[in-house]
TIKOL-112833 format. One record per residue (C-alpha): residue number from 1; residue in one letter; x, y, z. Coordinates in Angstrom, 3 decimals. Each point is the difference from the previous one (the first is absolute). Example, Ala and Ser with C-alpha at 12.3 -4.5 7.8 and 13.67 -1.06 7.14 Angstrom:
TIKOL-112833
node k=1, r=A, east=12.300, north=-4.500, up=7.800 $
node k=2, r=S, east=1.370, north=3.440, up=-0.660 $
end
This chain:
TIKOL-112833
node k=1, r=X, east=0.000, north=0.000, up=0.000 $
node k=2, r=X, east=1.065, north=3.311, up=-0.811 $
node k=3, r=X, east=1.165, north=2.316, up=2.718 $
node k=4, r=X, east=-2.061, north=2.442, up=-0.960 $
node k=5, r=X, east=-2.878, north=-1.628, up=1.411 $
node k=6, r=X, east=-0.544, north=-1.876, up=3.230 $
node k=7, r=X, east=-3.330, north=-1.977, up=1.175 $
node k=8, r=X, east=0.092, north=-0.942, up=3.742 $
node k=9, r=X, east=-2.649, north=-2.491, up=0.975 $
node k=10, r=X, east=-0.977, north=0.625, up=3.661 $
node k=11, r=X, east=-1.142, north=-2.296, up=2.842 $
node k=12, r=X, east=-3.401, north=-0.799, up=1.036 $
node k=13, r=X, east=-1.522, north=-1.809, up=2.588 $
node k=14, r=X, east=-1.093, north=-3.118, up=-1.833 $
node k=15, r=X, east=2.697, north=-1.315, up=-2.098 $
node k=16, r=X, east=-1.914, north=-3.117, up=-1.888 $
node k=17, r=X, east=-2.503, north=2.632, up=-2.167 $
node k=18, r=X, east=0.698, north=1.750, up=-3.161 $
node k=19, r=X, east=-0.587, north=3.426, up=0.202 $
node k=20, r=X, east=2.852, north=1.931, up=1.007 $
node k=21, r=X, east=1.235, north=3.287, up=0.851 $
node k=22, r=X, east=3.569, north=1.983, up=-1.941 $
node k=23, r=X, east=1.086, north=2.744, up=-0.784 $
node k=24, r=X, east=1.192, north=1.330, up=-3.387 $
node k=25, r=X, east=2.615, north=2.629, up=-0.303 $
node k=26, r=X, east=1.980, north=1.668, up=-3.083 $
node k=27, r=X, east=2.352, north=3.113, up=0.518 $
node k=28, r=X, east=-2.047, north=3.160, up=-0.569 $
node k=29, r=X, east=-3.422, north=-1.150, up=0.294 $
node k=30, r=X, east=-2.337, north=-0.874, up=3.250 $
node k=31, r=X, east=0.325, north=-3.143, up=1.146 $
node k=32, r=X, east=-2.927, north=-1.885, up=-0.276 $
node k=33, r=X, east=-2.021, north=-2.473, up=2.905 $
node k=34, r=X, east=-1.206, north=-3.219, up=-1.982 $
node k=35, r=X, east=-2.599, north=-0.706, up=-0.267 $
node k=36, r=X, east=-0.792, north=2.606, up=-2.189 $
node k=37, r=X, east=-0.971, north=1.312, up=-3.243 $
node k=38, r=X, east=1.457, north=1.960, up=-2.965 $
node k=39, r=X, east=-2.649, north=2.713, up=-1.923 $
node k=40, r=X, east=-0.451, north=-0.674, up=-3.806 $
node k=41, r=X, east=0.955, north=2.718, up=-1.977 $
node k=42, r=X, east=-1.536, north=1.235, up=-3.639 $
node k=43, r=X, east=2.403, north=1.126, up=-2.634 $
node k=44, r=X, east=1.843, north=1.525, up=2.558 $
node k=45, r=X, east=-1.524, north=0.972, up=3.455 $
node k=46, r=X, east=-2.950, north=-1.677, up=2.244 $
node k=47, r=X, east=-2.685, north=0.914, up=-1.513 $
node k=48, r=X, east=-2.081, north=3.134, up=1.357 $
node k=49, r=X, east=3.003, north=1.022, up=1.907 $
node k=50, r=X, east=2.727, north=2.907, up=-0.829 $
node k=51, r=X, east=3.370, north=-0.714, up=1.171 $
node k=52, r=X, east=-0.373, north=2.668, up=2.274 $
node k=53, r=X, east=-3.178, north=-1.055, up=1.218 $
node k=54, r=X, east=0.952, north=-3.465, up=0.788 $
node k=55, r=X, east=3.320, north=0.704, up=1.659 $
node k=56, r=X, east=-1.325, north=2.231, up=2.167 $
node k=57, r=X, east=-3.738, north=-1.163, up=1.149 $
node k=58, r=X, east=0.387, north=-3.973, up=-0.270 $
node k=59, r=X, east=1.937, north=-2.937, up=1.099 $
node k=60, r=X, east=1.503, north=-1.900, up=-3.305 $
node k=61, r=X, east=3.220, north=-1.031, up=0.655 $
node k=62, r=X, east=0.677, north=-2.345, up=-3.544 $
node k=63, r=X, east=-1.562, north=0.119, up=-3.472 $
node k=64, r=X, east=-0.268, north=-2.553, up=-2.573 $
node k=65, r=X, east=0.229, north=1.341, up=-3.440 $
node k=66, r=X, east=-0.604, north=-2.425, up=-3.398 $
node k=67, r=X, east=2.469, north=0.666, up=-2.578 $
node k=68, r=X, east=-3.279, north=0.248, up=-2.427 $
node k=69, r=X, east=-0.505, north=3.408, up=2.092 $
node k=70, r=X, east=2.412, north=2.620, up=1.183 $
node k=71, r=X, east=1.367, north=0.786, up=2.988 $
node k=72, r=X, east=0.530, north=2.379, up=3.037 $
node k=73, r=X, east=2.828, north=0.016, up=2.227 $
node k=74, r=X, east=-1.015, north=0.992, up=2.981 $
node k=75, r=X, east=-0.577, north=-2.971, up=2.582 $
node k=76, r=X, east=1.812, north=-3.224, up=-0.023 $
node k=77, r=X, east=-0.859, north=-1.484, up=-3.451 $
node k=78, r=X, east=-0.686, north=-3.442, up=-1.115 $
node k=79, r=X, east=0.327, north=-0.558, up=-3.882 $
node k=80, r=X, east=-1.726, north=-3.134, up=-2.082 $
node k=81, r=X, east=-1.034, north=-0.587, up=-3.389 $
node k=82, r=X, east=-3.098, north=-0.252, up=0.504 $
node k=83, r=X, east=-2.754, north=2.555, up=1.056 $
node k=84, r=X, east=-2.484, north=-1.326, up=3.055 $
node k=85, r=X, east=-2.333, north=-0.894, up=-0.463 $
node k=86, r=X, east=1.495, north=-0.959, up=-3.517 $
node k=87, r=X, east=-2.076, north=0.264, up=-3.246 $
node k=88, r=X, east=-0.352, north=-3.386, up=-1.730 $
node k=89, r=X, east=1.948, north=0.020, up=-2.925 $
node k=90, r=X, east=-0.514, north=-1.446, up=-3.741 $
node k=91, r=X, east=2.481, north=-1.662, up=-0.819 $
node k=92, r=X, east=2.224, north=-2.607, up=2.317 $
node k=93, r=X, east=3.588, north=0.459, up=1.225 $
node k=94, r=X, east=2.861, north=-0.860, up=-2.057 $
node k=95, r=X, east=3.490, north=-0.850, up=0.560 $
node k=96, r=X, east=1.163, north=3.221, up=-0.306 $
node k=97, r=X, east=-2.343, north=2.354, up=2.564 $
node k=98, r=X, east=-3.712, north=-0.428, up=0.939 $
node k=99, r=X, east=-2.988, north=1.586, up=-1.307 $
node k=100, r=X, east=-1.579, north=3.366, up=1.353 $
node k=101, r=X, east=-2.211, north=2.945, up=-0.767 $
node k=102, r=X, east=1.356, north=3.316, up=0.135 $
node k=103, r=X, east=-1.759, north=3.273, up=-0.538 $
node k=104, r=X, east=0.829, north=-0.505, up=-3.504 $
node k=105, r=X, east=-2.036, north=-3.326, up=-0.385 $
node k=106, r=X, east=1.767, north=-3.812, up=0.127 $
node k=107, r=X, east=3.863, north=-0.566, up=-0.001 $
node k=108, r=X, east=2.513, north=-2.139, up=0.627 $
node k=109, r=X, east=1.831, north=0.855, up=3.215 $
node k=110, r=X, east=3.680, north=-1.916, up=-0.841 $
node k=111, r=X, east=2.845, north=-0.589, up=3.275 $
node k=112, r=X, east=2.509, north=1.769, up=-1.870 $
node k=113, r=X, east=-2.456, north=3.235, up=0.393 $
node k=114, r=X, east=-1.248, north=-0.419, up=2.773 $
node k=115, r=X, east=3.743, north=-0.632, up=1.639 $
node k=116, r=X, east=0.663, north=3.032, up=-1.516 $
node k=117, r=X, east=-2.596, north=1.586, up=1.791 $
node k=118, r=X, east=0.878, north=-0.614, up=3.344 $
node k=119, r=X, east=3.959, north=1.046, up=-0.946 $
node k=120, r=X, east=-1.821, north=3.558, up=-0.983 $
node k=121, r=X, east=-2.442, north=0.365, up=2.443 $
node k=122, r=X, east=2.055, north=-1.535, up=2.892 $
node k=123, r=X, east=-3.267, north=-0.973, up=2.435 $
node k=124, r=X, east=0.801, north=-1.227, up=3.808 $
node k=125, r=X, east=-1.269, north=-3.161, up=-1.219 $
node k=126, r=X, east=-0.927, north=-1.552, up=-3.184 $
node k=127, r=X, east=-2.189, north=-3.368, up=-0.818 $
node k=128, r=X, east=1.327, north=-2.753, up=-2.043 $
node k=129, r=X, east=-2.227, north=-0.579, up=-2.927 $
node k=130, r=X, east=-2.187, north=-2.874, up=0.505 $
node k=131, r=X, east=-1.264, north=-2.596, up=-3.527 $
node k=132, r=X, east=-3.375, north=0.516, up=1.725 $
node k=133, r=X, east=-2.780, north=0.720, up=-2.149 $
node k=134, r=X, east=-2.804, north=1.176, up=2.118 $
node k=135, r=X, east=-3.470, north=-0.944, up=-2.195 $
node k=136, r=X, east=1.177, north=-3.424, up=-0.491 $
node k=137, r=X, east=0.602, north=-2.648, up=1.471 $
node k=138, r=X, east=2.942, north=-2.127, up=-0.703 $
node k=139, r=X, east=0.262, north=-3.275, up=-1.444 $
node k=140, r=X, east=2.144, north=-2.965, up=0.243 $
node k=141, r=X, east=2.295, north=1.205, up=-2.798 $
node k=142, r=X, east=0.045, north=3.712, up=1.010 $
node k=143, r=X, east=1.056, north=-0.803, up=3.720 $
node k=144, r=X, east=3.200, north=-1.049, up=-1.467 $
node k=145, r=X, east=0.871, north=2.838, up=-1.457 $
node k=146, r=X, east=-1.200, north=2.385, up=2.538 $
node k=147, r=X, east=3.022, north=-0.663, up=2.510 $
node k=148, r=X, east=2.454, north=-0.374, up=-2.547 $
node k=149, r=X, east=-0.696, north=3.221, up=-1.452 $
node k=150, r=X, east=-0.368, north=1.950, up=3.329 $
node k=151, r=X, east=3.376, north=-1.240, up=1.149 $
node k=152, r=X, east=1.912, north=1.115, up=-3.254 $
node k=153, r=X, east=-1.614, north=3.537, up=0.529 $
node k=154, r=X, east=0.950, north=0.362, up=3.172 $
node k=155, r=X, east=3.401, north=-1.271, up=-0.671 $
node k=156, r=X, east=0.157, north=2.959, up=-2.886 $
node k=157, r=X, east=-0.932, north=2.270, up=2.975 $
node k=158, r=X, east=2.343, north=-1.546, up=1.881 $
node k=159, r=X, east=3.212, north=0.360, up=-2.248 $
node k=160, r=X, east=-0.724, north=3.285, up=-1.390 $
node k=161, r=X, east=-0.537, north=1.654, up=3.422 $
node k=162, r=X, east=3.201, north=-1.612, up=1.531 $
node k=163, r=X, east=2.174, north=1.644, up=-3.168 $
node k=164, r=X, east=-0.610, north=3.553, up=1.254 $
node k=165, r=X, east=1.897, north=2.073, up=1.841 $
node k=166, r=X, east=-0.019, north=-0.256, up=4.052 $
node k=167, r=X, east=-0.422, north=3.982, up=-0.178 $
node k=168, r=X, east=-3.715, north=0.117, up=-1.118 $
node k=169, r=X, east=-3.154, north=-0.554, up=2.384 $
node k=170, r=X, east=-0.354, north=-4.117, up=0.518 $
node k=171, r=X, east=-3.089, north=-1.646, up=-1.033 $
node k=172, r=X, east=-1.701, north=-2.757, up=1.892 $
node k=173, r=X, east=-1.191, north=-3.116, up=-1.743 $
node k=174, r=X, east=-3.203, north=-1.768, up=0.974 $
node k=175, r=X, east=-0.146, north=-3.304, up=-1.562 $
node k=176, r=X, east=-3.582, north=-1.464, up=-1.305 $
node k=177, r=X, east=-1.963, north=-2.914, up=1.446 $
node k=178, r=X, east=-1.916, north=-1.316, up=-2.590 $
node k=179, r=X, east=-3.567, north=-0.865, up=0.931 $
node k=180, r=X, east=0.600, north=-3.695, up=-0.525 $
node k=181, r=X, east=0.531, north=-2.918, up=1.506 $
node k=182, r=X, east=3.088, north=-0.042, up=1.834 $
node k=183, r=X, east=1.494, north=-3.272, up=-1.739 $
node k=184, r=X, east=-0.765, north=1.697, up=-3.018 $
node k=185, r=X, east=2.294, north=2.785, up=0.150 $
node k=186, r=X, east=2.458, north=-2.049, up=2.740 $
node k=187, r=X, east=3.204, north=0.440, up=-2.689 $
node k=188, r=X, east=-0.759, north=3.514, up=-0.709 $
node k=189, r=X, east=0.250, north=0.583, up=4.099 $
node k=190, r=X, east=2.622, north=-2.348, up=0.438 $
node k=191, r=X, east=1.827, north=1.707, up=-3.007 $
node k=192, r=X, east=-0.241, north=3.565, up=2.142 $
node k=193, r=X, east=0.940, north=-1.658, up=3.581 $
node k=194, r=X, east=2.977, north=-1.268, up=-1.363 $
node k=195, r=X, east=1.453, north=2.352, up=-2.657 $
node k=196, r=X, east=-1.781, north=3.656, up=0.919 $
node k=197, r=X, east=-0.831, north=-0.158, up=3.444 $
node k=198, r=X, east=2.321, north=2.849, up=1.045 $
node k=199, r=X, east=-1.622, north=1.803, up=-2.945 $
node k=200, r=X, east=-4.068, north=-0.446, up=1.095 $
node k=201, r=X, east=-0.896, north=2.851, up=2.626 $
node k=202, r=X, east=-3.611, north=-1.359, up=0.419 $
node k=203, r=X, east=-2.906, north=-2.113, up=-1.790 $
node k=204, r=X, east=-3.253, north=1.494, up=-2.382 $
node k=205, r=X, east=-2.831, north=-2.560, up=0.941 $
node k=206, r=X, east=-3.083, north=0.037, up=-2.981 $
node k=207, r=X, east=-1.241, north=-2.401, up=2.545 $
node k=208, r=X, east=-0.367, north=0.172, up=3.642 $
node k=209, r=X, east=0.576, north=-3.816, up=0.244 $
node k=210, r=X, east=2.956, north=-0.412, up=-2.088 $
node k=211, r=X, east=1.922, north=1.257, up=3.208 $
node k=212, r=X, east=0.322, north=-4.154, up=0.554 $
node k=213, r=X, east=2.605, north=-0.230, up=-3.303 $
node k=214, r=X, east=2.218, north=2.700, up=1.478 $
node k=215, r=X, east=3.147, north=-2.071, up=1.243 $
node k=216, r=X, east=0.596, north=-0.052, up=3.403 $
node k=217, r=X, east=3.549, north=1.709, up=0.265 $
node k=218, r=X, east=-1.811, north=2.920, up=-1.428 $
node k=219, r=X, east=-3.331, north=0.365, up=1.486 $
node k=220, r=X, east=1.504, north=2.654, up=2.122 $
node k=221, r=X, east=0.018, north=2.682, up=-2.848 $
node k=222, r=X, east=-2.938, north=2.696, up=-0.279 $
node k=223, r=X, east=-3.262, north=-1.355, up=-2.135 $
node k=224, r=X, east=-1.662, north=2.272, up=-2.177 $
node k=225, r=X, east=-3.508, north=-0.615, up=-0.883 $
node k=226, r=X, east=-1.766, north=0.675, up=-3.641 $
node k=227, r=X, east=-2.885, north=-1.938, up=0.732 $
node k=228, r=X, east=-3.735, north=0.658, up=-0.621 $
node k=229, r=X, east=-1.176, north=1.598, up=3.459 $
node k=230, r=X, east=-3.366, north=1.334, up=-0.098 $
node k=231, r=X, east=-0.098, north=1.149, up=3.682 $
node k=232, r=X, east=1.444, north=-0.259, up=4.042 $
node k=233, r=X, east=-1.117, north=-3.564, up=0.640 $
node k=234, r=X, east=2.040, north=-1.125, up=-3.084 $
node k=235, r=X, east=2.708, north=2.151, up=1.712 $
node k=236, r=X, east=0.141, north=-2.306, up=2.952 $
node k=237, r=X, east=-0.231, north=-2.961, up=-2.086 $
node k=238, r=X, east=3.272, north=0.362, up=-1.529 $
node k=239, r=X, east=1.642, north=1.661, up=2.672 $
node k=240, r=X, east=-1.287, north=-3.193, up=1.909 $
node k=241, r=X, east=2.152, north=-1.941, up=-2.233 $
node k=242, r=X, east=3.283, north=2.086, up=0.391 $
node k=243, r=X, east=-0.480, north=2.870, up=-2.930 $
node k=244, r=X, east=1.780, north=3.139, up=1.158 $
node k=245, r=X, east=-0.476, north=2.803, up=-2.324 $
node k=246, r=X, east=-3.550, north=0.604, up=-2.609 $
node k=247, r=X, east=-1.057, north=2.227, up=-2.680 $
node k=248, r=X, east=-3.461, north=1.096, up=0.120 $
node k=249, r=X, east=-1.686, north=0.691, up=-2.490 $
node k=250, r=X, east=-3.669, north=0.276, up=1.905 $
node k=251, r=X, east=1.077, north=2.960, up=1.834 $
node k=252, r=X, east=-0.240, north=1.823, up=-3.608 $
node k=253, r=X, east=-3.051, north=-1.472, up=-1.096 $
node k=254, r=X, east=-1.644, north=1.085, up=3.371 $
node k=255, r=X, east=1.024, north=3.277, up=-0.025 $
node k=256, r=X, east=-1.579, north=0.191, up=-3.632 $
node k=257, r=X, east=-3.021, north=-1.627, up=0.804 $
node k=258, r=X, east=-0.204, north=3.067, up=2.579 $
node k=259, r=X, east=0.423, north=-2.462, up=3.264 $
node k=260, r=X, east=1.320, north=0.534, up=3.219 $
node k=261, r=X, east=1.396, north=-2.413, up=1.947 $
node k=262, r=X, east=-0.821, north=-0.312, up=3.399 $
node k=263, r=X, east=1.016, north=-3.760, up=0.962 $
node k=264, r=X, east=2.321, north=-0.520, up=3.160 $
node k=265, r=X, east=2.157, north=-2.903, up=1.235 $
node k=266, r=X, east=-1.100, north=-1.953, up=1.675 $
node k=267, r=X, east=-3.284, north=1.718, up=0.080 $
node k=268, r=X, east=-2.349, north=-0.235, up=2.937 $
node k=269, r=X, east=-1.424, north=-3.158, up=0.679 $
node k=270, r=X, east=-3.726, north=0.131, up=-0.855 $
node k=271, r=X, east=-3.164, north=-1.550, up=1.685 $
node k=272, r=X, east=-1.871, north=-2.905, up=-1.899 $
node k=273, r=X, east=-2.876, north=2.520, up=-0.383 $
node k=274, r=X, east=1.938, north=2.443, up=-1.866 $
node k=275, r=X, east=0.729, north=-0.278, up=-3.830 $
node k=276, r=X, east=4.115, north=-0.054, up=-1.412 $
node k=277, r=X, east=0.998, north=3.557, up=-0.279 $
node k=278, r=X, east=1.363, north=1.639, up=-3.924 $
node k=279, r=X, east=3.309, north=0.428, up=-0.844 $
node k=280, r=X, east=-0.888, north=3.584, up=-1.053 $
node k=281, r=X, east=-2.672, north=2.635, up=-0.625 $
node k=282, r=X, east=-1.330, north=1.625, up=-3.224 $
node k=283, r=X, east=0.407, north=3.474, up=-0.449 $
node k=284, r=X, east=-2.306, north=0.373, up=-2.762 $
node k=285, r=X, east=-2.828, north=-1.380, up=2.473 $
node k=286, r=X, east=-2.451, north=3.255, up=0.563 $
node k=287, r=X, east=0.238, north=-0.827, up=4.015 $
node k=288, r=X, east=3.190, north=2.077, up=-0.176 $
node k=289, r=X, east=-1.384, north=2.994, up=-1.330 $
node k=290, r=X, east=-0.182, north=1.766, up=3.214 $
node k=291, r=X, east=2.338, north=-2.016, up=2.220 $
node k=292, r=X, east=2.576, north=2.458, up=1.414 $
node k=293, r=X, east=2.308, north=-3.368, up=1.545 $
node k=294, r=X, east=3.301, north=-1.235, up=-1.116 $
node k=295, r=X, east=0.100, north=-2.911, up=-1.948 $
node k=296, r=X, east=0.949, north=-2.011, up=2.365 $
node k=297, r=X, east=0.107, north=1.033, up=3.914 $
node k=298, r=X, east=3.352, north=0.733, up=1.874 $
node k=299, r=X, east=1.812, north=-0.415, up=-3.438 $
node k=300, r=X, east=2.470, north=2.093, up=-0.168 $
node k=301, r=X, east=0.847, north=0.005, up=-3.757 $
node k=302, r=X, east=-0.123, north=3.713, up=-1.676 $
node k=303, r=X, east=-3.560, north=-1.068, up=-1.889 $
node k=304, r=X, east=-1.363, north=-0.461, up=3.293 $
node k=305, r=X, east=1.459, north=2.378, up=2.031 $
node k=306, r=X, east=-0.309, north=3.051, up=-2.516 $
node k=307, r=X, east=-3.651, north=-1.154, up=-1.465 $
node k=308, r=X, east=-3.223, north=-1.587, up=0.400 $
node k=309, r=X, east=-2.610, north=-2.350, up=-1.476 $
node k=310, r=X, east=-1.611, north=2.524, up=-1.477 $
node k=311, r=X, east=2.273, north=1.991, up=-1.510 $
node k=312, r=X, east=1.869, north=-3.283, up=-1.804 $
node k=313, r=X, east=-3.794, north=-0.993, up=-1.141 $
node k=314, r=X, east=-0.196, north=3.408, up=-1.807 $
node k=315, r=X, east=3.302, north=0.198, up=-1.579 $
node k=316, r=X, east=-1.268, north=-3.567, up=-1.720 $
node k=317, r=X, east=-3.281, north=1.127, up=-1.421 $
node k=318, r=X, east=1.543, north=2.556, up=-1.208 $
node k=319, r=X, east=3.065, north=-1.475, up=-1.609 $
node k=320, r=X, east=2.489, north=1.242, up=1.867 $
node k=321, r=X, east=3.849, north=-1.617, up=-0.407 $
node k=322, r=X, east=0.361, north=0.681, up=4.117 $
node k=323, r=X, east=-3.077, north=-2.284, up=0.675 $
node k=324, r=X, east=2.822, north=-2.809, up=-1.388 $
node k=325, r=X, east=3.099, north=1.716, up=1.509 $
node k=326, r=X, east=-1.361, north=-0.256, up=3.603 $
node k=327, r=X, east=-1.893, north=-3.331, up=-0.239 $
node k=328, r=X, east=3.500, north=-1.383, up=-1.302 $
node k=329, r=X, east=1.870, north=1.665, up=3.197 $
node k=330, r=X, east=-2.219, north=-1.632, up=2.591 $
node k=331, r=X, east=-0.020, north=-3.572, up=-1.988 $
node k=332, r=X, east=3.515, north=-0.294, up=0.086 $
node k=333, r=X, east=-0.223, north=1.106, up=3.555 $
node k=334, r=X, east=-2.180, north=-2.517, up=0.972 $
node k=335, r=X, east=2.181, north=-2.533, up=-1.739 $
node k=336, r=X, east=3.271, north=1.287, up=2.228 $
node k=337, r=X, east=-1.865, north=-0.215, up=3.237 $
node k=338, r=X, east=-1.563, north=-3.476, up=-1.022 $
node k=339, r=X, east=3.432, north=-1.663, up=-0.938 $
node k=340, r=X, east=1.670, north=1.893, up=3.437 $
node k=341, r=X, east=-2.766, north=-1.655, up=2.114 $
node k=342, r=X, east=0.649, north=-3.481, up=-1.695 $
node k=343, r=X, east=3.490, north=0.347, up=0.812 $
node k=344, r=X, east=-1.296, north=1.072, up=3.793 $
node k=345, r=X, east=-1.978, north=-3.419, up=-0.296 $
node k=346, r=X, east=2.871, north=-2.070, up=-0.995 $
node k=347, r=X, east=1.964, north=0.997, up=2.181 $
node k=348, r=X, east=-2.135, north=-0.230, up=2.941 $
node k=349, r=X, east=-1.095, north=-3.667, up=-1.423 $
node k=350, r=X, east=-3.252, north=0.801, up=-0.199 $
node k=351, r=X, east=0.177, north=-0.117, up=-4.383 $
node k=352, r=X, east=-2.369, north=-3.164, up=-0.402 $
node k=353, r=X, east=-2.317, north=0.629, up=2.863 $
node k=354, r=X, east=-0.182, north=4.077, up=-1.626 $
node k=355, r=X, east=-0.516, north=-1.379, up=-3.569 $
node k=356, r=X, east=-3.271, north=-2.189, up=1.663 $
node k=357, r=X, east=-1.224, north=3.289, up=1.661 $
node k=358, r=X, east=0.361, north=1.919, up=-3.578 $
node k=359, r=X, east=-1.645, north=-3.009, up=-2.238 $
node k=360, r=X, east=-2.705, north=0.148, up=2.488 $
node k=361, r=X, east=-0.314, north=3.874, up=0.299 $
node k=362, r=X, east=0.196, north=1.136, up=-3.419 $
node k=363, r=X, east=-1.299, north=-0.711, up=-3.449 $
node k=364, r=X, east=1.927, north=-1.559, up=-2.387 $
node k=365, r=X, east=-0.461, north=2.321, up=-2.847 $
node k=366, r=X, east=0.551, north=3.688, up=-0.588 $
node k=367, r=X, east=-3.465, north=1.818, up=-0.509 $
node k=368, r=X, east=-1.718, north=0.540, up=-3.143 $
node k=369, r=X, east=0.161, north=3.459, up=-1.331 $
node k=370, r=X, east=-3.017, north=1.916, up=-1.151 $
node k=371, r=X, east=1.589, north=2.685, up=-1.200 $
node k=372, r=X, east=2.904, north=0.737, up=-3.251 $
node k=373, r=X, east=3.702, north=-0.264, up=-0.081 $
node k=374, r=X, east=2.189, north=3.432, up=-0.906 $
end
């Protein structure tokens, strides 16, 4: 692992369960408490925010970027090939690169350019690409290839990163997991724990459960998370099984939807009378038309302390770009107090018993919106 970049896994009370608590550091930017979760960015900055605004009214401390998008530079940022969610794409991977959409319709994103990407762009931390193909499912013949083709890119990424000169900013490389069974891509694994090990800084999962294939001599390195999570309870899920860093992409596609979040961990533990609480309130709903409270109570994000119900239900029927810009603030709020308070719960070794109290206190999907995106 490159010294740029250190992950420290920390002790908890019960050693024989999965999730886990670390810490993941890189000169110059704020070290970040796993579990925990990186914002996706938009051809180049989270969406709704400034730079400006987000520095200085939220919590983000990384940012993954897709090379099918541009980028900011701002908090510690995460590179891959592939935007996330990704856009199925036409045509399959090749030898040479996979296949993407860009703003400019369908390519063909090869390893030489995207290597020579990351040499430009020089991110804290950039994902190997992955033969993953992510509107089909493989077949006998195509799980061959897939970890044959995904070690020779990484390899390229490998050998052209380790020509440069010890003078410019390192990068860290996060090897893939494929999402497949773990005899099925054994060589490919066994090919990195014995010939790049002191090259892989940490593990891209496409699969929460392919965290069995990683070899043992490496599980301790940081795993990063693309997976399909559509809300907290598929948070603790994975973190359940040892994941220590997420993007997510539902924060976005509340904030659009004109939700706040209001869900807590563990959440209070409700009486058999009393229905499962919502992960979040509409805005657009007409009950907020006069409602002079903060979104939430005792939040202290700057949506909530600076405005009210009211006033964030107005800027939405009429259109206004702030209605986003402060529903964004408190969701990613929410999401840095909910991942601190799962860390509180692992540590304490409370995590399983908390993740029964949250199943049983909240719904399991976001609310439906009645009103229009931006």
């Amino acid at each position: 692992m490159p010294d740029t970049l250190k992950f420290e896994v920390g002790d908890i009370p019960h050693r024989d369960c999965s999730q886990r608590l670390g810490l993941l550091s890189l000169p110059g930017r704020r070290p970040i408490d796993t579990p925990h979760y990186f914002a996706v960015s938009s051809r180049g900055c989270v969406p709704h925010l400034s730079q400006d605004m987000m520095k200085g009214n939220t919590g983000i401390k990384g940012i993954y970027a897709a090379l099918e998008d541009s980028l900011q530079e701002d908090a510690l940022l995460v590179i891959g090939p592939r935007r996330h969610p990704p856009v199925p794409a036409r045509a399959a991977n090749t030898n040479a690169g996979i296949s993407i959409q860009t703003a400019w319709g369908f390519s063909t994103l090869e390893s030489d350019d995207y290597v020579e990407a990351v040499q430009r762009l020089r991110p804290d931390i950039a994902l190997g690409m992955a033969d993953y193909e992510y509107s089909k499912r493989p077949g006998v013949k195509r799980v061959e290839k897939m970890g044959d083709r995904t070690l020779a890119w990484f390899h390229d990424m490998v050998a052209s990163l380790g020509d440069e000169s010890n003078e410019l900013p390192q990068v860290a490389l996060f090897a893939p997991v494929l999402p497949i069974e773990a005899g099925q891509q054994s060589d490919y694994l066994n090919t990195l724990q014995e010939d790049l090990a002191d090259r892989v800084s940490g593990w891209v999962l496409y699969d929460a459960a392919s965290i069995d294939a990683i070899p043992t001599a490496m599980r301790h390195l940081p795993r990063f998370a693309l997976t399909d999570i559509r809300g907290p309870h598929e948070i603790l899920d994975q973190v359940s099984l040892g994941v220590d860093a997420f993007v997510l992409s539902f924060i976005g596609d509340a904030t659009d939807a004109g939700i706040a979040l209001t869900f807590t961990f563990p959440g209070l533990e409700l009486s058999e009378s009393r229905s499962q609480l919502a992960l979040g309130i509409d805005m657009w709903s007409t009950m907020h038309v006069s409602d002079v409270s903060p979104l939430v109570e005792e939040c202290t994000c700057y949506a909530c302390k600076n405005h009210h119900r009211a006033f964030i239900r107005h800027l939405l029927d009429t259109k206004e770009m702030l209605a986003w810009v402060l529903l964004q603030i408190h969701n990613h709020h929410a999401l840095d107090v909910f991942f601190a308070n799962v860390g509180q719960s692992i540590r304490r070794g409370t995590f399983e018993r908390d993740c029964e109290l949250f199943n049983k206190a909240f719904q399991r999907d976001l609310p439906v919106t009645t009103g229009k995106g931006p």
